[in-house]
C-alpha positions as CSV (number, residue, x, y, z in Angstrom):
1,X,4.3,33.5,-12.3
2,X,0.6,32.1,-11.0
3,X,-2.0,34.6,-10.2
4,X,-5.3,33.9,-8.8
5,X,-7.7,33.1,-11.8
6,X,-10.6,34.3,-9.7
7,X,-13.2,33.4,-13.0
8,X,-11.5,30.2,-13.1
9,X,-13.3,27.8,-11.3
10,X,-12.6,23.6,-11.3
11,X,-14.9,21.3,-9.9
12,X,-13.0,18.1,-8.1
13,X,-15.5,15.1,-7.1
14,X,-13.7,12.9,-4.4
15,X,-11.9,14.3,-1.5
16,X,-9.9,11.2,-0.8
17,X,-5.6,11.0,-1.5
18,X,-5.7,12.0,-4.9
19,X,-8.4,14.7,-5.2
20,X,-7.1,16.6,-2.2
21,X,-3.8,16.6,-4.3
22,X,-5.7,17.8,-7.4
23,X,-7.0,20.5,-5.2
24,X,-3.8,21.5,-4.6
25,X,-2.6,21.3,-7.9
26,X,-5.5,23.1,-9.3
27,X,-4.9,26.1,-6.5
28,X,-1.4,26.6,-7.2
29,X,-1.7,27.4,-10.4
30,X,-4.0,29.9,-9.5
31,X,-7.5,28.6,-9.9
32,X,-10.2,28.9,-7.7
33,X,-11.5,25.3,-6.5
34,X,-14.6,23.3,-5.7
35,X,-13.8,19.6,-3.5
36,X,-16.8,18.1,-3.0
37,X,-17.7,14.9,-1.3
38,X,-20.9,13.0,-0.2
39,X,-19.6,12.9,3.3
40,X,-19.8,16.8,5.0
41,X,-17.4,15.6,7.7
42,X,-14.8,13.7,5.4
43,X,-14.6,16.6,3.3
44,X,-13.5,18.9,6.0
45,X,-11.0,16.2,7.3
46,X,-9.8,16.8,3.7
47,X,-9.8,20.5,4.0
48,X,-7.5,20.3,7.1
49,X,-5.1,17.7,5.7
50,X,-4.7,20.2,2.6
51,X,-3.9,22.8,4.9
52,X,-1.2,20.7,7.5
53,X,0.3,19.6,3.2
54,X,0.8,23.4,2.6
55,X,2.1,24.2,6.0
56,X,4.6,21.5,5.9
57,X,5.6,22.2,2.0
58,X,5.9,25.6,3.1
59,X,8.1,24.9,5.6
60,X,10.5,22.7,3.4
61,X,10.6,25.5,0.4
62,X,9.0,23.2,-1.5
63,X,5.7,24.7,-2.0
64,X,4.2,24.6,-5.3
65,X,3.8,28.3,-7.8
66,X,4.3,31.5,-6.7
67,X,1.5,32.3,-4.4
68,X,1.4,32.0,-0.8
69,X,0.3,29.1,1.4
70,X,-2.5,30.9,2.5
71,X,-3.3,32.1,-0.6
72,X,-3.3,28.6,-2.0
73,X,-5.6,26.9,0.7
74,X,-7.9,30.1,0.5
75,X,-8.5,29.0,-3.0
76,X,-10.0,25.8,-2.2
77,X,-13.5,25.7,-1.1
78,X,-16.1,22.6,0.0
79,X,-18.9,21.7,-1.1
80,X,-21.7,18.5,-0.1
81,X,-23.8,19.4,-3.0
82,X,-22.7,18.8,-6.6
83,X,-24.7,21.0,-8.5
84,X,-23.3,24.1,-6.5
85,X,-20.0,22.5,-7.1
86,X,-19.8,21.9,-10.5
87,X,-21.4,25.1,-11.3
88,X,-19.4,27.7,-13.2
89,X,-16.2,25.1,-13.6
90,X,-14.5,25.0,-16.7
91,X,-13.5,21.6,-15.7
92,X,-14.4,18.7,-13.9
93,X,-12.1,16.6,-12.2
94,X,-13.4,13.2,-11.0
95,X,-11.7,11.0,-8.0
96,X,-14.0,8.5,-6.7
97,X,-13.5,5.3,-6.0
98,X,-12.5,3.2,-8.8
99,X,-15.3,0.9,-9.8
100,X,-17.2,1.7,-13.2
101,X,-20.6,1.5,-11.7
102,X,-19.7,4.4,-9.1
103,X,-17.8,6.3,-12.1
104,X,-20.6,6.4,-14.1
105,X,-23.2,6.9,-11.7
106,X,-21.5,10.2,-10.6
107,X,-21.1,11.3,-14.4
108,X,-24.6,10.3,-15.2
109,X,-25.5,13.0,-12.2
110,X,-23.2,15.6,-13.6
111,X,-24.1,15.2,-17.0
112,X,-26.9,17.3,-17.0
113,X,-25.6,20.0,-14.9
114,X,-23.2,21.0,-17.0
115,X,-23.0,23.4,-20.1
116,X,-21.7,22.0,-23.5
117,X,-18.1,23.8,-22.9
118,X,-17.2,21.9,-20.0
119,X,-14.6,19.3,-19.7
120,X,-15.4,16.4,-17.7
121,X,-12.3,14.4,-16.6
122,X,-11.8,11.5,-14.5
123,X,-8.4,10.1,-12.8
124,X,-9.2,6.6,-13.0
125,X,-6.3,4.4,-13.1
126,X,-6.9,1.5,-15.4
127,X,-10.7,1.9,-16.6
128,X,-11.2,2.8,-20.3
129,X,-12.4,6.5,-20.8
130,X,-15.2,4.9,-23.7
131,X,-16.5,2.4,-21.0
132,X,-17.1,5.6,-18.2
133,X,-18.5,7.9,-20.7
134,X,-20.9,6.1,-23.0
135,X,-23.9,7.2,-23.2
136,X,-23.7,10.8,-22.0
137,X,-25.0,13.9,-23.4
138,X,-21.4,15.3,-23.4
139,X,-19.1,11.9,-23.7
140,X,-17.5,14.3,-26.8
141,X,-16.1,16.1,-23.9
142,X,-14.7,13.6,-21.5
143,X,-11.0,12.1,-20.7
144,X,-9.3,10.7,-18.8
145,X,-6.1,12.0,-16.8
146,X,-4.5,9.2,-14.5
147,X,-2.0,10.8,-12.4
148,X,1.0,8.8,-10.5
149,X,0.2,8.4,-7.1
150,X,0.8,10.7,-5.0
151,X,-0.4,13.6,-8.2
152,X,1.3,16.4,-6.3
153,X,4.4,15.1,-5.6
154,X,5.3,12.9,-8.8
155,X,4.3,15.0,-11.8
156,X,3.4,12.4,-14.8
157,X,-0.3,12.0,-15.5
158,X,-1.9,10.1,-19.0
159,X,-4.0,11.9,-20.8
160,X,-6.3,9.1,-22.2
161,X,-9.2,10.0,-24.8
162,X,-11.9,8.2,-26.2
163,X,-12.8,7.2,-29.5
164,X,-15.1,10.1,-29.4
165,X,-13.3,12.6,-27.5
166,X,-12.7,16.1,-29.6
167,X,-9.4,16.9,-30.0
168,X,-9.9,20.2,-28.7
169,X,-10.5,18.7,-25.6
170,X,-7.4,16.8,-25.4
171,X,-5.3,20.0,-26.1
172,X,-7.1,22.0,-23.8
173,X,-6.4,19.3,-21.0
174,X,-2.8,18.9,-21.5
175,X,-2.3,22.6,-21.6
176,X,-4.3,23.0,-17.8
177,X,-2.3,19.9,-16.6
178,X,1.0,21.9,-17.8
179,X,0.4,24.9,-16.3
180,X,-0.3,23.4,-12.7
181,X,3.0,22.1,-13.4
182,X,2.1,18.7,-14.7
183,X,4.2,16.4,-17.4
184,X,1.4,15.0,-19.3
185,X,2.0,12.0,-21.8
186,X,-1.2,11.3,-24.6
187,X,-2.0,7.8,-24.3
188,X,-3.1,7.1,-28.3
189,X,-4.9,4.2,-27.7
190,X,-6.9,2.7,-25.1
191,X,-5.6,0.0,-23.8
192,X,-6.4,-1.6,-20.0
193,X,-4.0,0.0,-17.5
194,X,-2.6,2.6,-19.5
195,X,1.1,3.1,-19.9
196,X,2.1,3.4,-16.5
197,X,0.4,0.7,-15.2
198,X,1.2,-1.7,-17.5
199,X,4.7,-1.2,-16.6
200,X,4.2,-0.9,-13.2
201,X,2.7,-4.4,-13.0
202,X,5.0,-6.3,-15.2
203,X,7.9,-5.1,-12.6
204,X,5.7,-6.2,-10.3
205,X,4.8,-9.5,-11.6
206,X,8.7,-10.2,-12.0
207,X,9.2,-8.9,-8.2
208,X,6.8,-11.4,-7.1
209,X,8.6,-14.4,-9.0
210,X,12.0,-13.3,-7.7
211,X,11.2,-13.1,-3.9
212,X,8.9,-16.2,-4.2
213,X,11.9,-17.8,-6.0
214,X,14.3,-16.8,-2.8
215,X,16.6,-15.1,-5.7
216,X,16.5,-11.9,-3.5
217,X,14.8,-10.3,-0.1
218,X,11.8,-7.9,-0.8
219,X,13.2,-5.1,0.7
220,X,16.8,-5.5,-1.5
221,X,14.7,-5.8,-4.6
222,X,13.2,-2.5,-3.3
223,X,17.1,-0.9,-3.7
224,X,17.8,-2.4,-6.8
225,X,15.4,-0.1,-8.1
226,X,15.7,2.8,-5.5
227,X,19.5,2.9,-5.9
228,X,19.9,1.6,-9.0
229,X,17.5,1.6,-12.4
230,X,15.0,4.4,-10.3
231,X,18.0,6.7,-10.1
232,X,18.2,7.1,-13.4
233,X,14.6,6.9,-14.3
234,X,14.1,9.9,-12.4
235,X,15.9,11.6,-15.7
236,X,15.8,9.4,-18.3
237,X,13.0,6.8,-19.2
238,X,14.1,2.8,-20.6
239,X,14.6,4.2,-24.5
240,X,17.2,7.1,-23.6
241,X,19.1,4.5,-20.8
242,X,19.3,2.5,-23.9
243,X,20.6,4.9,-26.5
244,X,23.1,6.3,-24.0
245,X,24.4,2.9,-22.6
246,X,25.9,2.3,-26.1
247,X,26.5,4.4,-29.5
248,X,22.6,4.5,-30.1
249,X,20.2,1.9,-30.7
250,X,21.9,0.3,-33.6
251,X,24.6,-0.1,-31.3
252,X,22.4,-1.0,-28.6
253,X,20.2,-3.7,-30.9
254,X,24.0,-5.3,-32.0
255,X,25.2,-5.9,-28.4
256,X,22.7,-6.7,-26.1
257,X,19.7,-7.6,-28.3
258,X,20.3,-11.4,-27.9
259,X,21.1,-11.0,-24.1
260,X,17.8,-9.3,-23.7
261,X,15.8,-12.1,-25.4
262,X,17.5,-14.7,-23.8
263,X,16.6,-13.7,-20.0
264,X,12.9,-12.2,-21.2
265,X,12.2,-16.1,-22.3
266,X,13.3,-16.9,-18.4
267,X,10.7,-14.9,-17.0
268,X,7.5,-16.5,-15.8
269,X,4.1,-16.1,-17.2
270,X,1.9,-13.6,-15.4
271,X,0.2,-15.1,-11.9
272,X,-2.1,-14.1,-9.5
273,X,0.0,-12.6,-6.5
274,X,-1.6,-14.6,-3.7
275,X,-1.7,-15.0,0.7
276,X,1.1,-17.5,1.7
277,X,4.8,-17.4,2.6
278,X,6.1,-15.5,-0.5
279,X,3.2,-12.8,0.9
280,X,4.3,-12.8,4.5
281,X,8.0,-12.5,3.7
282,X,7.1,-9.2,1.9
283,X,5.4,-7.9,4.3
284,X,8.0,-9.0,6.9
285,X,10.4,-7.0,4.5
286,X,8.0,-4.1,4.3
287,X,7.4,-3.9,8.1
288,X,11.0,-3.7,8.8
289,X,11.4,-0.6,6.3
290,X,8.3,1.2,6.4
291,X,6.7,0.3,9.8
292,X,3.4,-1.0,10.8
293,X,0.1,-0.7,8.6
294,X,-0.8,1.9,11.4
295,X,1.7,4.2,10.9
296,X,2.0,4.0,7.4
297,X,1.0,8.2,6.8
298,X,4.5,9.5,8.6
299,X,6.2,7.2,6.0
300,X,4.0,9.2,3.5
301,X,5.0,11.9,4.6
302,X,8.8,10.8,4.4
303,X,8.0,9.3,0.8
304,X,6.1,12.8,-0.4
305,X,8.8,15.3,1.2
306,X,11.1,13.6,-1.1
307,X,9.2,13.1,-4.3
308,X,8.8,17.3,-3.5
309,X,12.2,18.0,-3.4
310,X,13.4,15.6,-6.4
311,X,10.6,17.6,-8.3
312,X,11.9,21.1,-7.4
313,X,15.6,20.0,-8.0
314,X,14.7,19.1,-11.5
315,X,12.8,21.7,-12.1
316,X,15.8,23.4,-11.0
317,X,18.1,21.9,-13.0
318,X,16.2,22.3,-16.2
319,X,15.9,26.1,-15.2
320,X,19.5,26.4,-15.2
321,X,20.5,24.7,-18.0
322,X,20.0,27.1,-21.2
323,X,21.4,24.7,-23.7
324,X,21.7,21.1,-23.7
325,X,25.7,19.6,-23.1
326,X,26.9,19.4,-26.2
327,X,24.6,20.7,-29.4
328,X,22.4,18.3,-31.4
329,X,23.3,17.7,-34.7
């Protein structure tokens, strides 16, 4: 059960989409948080989004731990000047925009304001943790942890360490990350656009080909992976699809191996999604399913109440199962 950690203080830089949903991450686990932003007035716009999120969770059941809403927002203070809000954190949570020259200009300000036992994390999504760190006093103690967008609503975030990121660190990271209630996976290797993003784009790249190629609308592509090979990668990832779609990977490699090889040497070779009528029929498609660019935040808020609730029932799920099926040999 969360308490309120009230000498357990995190810093978050960035008060845009996904360091408002640290914020709330961070508070409903208990800990006492920092949002800062260069802008006084968008920070408070931030505050008050955060607190219409935790009125509407609330009102769903699908608020986060066990403390109240109002407990929860209390938590969560603002700040326009980083040294007041970095000081005293444990940890640092970085969510500015995602260019390498910002990044490191905000860590080469922080960097001196903070003692040697801080962790200094930022959620960059494709930018490697060694190119963002080098150079700083405490680069020993930085990572990266790059949630999925939305971060409070679809629980995966990569924990991505340096070369010269201390072990410690990463252990101490993926331990706070579990405790808010985070799944995170250790990305062993740097590599440009992680893990998630790497698959993310190759589906995308092959999305692109098929609409441009008039094999299938944008917005039934959309189902085929809503409907179909999401609904199960809400459970189960590619591997375990494979090893329970036959009698284990042996089995797997025997009967479909040759299949697989066959349609990956149909698929194009990566290209630069461009403006033109492939473009426009996507966002035809889009349109029609989501609405206009201008009302895109009450389909976020459609998209978000659901990630919530598939989140709680497989929390739920996993709560009441004591035992897998059948016992592992």
């Amino acid at each position: 059960m969360a308490e309120v950690k009230s000498d357990r203080k995190i810093a978050v830089l960035g008060s845009g989409l996904i360091g408002r949903s640290y914020a709330m991450l961070f508070a409903s686990g208990g800990f006492k948080v920092t949002l800062y932003d260069l802008d006084p007035e968008q920070v408070s716009k931030a505050k008050a989004d955060i607190a219409e999120q935790l009125k509407l969770l609330e009102s769903q059941g699908l608020l986060r731990g066990s403390l109240s809403r109002q407990q929860q927002f209390d938590l969560i203070s603002t700040a326009s000047d980083l040294k007041a809000c970095v000081d005293g954190a444990f940890f640092v949570q970085e969510c500015v925009p995602e260019r390498l020259d910002i990044k490191r200009s905000v860590w080469g300000q922080v960097d001196p304001l903070v003692s040697d036992d801080v962790i200094m994390s930022s959620s960059t999504s494709a930018l490697l943790p060694s190119a963002i760190s080098e150079g700083l006093r405490n680069s020993e103690r930085f990572i990266v942890c790059h949630p999925t967008n939305p971060p409070f609503y679809a629980p995966l975030v990569e924990v991505v360490p340096s070369q010269w990121t201390r072990p410690e660190v990463v252990s101490q990271t993926t331990d706070l990350l579990t405790t808010v209630g985070l799944v995170p996976v250790l990305v062993k290797k740097e590599v440009p656009g992680f893990v998630l993003n790497r698959l993310q784009y190759a589906i995308l790249g092959e999305s692109w080909r098929l609409v441009r190629d008039g094999v299938v609308s944008a917005s039934d592509l959309d189902k085929v992976m809503s409907s179909g090979l999401g609904t199960r990668y809400a459970f189960i990832g590619p591997w375990e699809t494979a090893y329970l779609n036959a009698e284990g990977m042996d089995s797997y490699l025997e009967r479909y191996a040759d299949m697989i090889f066959g349609v990956q040497q149909a698929l194009g070779a990566p290209e630069k999604m461009t403006p033109g009528q492939t473009l426009e029929a996507i966002k035809r498609d889009m349109e029609a399913v989501a609405g206009p660019v201008p009302q895109l935040q009450a389909r976020r808020r459609w998209r978000d109440a659901r990630l919530a609730a598939l989140a709680k029932l497989k929390v739920d799920l996993d709560a009441a199962t004591d035992e897998d099926p059948e016992p592992r040999e």
